[in-house]
C-alpha positions as CSV (number, residue, x, y, z in Angstrom):
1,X,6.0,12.3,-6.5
2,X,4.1,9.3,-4.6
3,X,6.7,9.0,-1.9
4,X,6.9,13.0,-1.5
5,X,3.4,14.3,-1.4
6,X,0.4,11.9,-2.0
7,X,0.8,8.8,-0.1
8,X,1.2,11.7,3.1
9,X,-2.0,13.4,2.2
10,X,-4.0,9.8,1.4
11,X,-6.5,10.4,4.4
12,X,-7.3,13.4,2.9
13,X,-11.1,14.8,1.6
14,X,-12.5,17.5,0.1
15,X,-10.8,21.1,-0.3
16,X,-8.2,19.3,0.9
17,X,-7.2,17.5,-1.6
18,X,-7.8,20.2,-4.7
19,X,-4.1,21.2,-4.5
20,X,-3.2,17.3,-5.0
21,X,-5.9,16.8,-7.5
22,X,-5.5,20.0,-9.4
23,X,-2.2,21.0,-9.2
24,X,-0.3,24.4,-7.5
25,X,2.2,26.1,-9.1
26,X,3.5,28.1,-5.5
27,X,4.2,24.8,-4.4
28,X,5.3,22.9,-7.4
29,X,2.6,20.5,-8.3
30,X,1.9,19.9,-11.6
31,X,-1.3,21.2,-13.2
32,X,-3.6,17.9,-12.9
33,X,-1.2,16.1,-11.0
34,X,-3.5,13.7,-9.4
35,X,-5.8,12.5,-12.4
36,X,-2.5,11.8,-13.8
37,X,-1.1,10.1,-11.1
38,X,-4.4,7.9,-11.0
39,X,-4.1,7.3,-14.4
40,X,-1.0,6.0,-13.8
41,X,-1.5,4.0,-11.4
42,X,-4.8,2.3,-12.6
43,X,-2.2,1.4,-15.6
44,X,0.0,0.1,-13.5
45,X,-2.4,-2.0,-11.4
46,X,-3.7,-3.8,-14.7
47,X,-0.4,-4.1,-16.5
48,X,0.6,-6.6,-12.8
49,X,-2.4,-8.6,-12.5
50,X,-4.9,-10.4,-13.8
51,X,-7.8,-8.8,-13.1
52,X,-10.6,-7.8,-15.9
53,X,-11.8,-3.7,-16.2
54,X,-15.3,-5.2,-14.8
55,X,-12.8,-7.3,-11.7
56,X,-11.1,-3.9,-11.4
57,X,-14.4,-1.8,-10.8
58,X,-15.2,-3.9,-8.0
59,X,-12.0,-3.5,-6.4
60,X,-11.6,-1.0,-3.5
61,X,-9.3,1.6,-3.5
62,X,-6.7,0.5,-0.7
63,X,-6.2,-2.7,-3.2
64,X,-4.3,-0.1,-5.3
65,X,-1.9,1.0,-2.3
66,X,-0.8,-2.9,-1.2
């Protein structure tokens, strides 16, 4: 779901993003799709490095995507 339709839409703000955050069922995105896929990836992040929850506050965003 990364590959297909959120690392495209990563520039995105606002409205924009409500389908990606909130899900669409016409077009097949899962209800909450983008908390979950945050959640996911915050896990992922901390399960790969050695970084503390008060390190990984401080972190900015694009040192998720690397």
């Amino acid at each position: 779901m990364w590959e297909e339709a959120f690392k495209q839409q990563i520039k995105f703000k606002g409205e924009q993003t409500d389908l990606y955050m909130f899900g669409d069922e016409e077009q097949e995105i899962p209800l909450w799709a983008g908390y979950s896929l945050g959640h996911y990836l915050v896990k992922w992040y901390l399960d790969n490095n050695d970084n503390s929850i008060k390190q990984l506050l401080l972190l900015s965003s694009e040192a998720f995507l690397d």
